[in-house]
KEROZA-780466 format. One record per atom (N, C-alpha, C): residue number from 1; residue in one letter; atom name; x, z, y. Coordinates in Angstrom, 3 decimals, padded with zeros to 6 digits. Each point is the difference from the previous one (the first is absolute). Last residue first. Layout:
residues N
+-----+-----+------+----------+----------+----------+
:   n : res : atom :        X :        Z :        Y :
+-----+-----+------+----------+----------+----------+
: NUM :   A :   CA :        X :        Z :        Y :
...
+-----+-----+------+----------+----------+----------+
//
This chain:
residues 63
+-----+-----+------+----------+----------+----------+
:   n : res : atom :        X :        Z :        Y :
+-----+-----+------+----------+----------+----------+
:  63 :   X :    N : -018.542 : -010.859 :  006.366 :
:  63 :   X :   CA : -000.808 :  001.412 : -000.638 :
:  63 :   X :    C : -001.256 : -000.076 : -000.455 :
:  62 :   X :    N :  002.535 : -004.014 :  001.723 :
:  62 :   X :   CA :  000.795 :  000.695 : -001.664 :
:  62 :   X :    C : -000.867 :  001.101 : -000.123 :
:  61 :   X :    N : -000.059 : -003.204 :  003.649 :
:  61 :   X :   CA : -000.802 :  000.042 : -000.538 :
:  61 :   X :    C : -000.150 :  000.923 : -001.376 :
:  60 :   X :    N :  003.141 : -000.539 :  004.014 :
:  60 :   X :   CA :  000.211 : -001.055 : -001.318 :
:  60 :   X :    C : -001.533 : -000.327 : -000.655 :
:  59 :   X :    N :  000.298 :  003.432 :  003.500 :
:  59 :   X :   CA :  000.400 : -001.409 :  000.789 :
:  59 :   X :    C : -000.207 : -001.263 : -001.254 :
:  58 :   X :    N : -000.501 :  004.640 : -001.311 :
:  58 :   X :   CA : -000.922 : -000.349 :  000.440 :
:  58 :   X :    C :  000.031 : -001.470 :  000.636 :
:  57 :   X :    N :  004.074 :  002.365 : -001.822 :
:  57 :   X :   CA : -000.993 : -000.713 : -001.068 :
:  57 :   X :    C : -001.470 : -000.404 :  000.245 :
:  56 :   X :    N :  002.834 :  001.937 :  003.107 :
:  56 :   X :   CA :  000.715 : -001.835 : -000.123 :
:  56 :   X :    C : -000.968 : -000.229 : -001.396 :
:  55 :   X :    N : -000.636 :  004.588 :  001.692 :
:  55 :   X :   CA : -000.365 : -001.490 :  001.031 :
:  55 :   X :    C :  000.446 : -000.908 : -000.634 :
:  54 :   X :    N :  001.383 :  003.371 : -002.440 :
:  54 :   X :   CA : -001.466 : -000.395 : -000.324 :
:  54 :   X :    C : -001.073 : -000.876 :  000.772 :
:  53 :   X :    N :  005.148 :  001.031 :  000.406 :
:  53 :   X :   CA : -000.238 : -000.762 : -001.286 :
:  53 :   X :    C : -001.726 : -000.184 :  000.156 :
:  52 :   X :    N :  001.743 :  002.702 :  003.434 :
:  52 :   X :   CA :  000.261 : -001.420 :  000.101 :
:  52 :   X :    C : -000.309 : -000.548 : -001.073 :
:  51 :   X :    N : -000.589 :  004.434 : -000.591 :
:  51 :   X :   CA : -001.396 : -000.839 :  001.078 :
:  51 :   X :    C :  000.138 : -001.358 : -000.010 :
:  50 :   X :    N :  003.492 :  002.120 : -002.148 :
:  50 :   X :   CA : -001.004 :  000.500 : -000.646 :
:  50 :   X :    C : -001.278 : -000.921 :  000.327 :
:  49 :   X :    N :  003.978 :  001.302 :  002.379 :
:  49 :   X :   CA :  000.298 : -000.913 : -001.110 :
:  49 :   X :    C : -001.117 : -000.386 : -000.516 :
:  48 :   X :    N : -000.344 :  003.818 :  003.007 :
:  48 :   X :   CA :  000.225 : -001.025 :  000.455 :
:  48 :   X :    C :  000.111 : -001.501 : -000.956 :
:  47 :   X :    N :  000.541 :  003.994 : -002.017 :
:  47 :   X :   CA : -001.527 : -000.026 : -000.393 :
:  47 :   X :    C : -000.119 : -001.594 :  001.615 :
:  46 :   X :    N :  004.014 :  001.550 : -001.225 :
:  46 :   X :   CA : -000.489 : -000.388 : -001.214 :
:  46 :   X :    C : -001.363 : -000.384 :  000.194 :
:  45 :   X :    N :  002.343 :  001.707 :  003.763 :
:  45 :   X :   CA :  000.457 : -001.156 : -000.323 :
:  45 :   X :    C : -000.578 : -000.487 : -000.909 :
:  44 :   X :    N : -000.440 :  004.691 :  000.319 :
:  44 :   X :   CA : -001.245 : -000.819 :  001.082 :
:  44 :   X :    C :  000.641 : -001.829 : -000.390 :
:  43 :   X :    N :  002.062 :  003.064 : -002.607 :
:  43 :   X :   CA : -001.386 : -000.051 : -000.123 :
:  43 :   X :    C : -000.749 : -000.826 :  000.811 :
:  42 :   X :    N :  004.665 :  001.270 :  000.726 :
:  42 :   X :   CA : -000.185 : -001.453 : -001.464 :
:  42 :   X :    C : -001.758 :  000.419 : -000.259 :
:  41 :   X :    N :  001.452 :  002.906 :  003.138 :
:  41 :   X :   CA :  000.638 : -001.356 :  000.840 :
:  41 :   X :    C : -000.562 : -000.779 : -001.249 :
:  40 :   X :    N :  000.195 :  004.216 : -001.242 :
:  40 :   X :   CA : -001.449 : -000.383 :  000.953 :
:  40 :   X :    C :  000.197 : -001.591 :  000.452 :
:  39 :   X :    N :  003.349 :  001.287 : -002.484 :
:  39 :   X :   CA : -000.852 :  000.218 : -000.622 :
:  39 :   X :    C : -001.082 : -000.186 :  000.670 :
:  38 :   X :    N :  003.899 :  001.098 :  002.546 :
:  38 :   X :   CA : -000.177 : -001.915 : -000.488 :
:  38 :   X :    C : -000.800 :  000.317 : -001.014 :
:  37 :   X :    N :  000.191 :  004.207 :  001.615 :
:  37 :   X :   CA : -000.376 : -001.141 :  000.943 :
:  37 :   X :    C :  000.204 : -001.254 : -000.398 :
:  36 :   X :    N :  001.358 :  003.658 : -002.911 :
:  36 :   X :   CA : -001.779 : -000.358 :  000.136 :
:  36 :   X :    C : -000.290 : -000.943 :  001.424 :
:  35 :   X :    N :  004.481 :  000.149 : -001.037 :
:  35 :   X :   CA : -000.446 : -000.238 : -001.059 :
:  35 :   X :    C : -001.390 : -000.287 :  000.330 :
:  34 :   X :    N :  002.761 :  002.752 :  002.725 :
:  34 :   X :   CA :  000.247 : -001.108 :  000.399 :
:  34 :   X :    C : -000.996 : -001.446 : -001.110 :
:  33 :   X :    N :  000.308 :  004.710 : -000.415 :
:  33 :   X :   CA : -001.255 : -000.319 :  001.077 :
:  33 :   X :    C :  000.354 : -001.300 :  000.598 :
:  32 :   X :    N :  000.732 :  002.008 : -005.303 :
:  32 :   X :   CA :  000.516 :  000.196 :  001.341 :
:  32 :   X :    C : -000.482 : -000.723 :  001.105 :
:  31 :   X :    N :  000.282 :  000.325 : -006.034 :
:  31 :   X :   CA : -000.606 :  000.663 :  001.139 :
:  31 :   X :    C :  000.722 :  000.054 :  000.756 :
:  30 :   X :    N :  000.742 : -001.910 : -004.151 :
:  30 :   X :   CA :  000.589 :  001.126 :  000.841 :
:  30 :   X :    C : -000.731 : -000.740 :  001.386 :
:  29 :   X :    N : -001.478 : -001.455 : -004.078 :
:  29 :   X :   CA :  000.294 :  000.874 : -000.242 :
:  29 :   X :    C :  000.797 :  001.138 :  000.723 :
:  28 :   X :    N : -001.861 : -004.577 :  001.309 :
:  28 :   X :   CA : -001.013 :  000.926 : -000.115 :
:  28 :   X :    C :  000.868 :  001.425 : -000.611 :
:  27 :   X :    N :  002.218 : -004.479 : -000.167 :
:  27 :   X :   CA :  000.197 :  001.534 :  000.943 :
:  27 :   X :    C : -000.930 :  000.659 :  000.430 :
:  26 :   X :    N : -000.605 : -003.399 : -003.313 :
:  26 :   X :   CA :  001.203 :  000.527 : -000.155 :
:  26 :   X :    C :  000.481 :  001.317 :  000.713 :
:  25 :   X :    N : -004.185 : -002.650 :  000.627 :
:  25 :   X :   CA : -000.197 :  000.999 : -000.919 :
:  25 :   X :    C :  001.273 :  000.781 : -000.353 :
:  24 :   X :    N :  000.323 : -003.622 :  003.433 :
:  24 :   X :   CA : -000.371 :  001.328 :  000.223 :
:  24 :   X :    C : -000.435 :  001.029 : -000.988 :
:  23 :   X :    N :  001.210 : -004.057 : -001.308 :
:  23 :   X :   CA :  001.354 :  000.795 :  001.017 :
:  23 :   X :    C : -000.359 :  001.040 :  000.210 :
:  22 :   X :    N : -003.083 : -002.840 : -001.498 :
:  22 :   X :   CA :  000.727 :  000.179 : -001.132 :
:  22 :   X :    C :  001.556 :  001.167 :  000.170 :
:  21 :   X :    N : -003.349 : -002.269 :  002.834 :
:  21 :   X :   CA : -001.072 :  000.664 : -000.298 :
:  21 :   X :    C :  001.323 :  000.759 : -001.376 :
:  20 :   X :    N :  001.654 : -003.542 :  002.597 :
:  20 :   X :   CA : -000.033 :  001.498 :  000.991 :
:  20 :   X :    C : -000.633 :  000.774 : -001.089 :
:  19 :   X :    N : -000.095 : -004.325 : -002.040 :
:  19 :   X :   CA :  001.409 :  000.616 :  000.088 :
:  19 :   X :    C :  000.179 :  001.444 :  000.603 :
:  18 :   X :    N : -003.964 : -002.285 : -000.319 :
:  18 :   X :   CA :  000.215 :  000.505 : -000.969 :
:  18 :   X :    C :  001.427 :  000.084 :  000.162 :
:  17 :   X :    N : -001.606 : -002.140 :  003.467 :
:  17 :   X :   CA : -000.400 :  001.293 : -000.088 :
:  17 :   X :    C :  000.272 :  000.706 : -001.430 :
:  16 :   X :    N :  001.754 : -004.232 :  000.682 :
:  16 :   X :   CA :  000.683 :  000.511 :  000.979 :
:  16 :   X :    C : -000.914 :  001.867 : -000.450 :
:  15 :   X :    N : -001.793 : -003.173 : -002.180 :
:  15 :   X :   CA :  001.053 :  000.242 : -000.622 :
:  15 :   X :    C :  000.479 :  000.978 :  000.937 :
:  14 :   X :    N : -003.561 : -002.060 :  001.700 :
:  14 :   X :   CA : -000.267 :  000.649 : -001.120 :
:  14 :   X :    C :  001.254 :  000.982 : -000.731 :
:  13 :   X :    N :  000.862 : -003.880 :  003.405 :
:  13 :   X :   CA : -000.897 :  001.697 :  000.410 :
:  13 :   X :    C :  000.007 :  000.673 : -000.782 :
:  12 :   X :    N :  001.250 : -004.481 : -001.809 :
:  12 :   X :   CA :  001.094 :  000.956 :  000.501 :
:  12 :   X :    C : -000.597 :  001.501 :  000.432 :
:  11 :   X :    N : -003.593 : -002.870 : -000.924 :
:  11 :   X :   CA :  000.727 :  000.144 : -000.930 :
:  11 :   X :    C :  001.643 :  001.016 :  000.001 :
:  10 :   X :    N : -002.735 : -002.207 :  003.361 :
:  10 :   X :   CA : -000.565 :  001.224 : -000.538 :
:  10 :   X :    C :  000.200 :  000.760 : -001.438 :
:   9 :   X :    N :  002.081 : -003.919 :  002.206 :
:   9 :   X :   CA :  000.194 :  000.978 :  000.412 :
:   9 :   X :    C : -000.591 :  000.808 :  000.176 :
:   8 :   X :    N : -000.656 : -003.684 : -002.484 :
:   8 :   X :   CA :  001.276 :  000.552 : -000.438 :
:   8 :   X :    C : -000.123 :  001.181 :  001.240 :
:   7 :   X :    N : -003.654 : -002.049 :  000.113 :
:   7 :   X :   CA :  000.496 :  000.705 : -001.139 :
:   7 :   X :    C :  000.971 :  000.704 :  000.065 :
:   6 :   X :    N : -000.619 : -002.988 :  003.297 :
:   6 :   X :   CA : -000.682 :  001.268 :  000.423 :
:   6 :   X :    C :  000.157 :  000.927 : -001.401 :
:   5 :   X :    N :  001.284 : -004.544 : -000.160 :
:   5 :   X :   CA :  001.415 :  001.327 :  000.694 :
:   5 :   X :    C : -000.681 :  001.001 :  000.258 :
:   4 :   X :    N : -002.579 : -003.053 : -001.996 :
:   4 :   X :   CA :  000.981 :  000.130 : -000.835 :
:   4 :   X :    C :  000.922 :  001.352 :  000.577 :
:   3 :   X :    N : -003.826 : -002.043 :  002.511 :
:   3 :   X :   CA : -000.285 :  000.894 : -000.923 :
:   3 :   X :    C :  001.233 :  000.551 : -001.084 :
:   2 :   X :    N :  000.094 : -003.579 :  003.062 :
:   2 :   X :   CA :  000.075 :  001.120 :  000.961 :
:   2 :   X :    C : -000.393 :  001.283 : -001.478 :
:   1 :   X :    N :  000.374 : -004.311 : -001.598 :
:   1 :   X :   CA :  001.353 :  000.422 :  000.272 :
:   1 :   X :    C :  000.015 :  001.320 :  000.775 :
+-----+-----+------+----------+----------+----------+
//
C-alpha cells in the first residue's frame, strides 16, 4: 500500500514537471530576468527531484 501512494506520487511529480518543462519552453521565447531565475529555480528543484527518486529507488531496492 506504502508503495502504491509512493507511485502515485511519483507519478503526479513527473507530470507536475512536464507541465513547467512545457511552460517554460512557451516563454523561453521572450526572454527576461524574471524568467531565467525561475528557470534556474526549475533546474536545481528538478535535479533535487531527481536525487529523491534515486534515494527512494535505493531504499526500495528498485535501482
Amino acid at each position: 500500500m506504502a508503495n502504491d501512494r509512493l507511485a502515485k506520487a511519483i507519478k503526479r511529480l513527473d507530470a507536475a514537471l512536464v507541465r513547467v518543462e512545457r511552460a517554460s519552453e512557451r516563454v523561453a521565447a521572450k526572454p527576461d530576468p524574471e524568467f531565467a531565475r525561475l528557470a534556474q529555480r526549475h533546474a536545481r528543484l528538478r535535479e533535487r527531484a531527481q536525487e529523491a527518486i534515486r534515494a527512494i529507488d535505493r531504499l526500495t531496492g528498485t535501482a
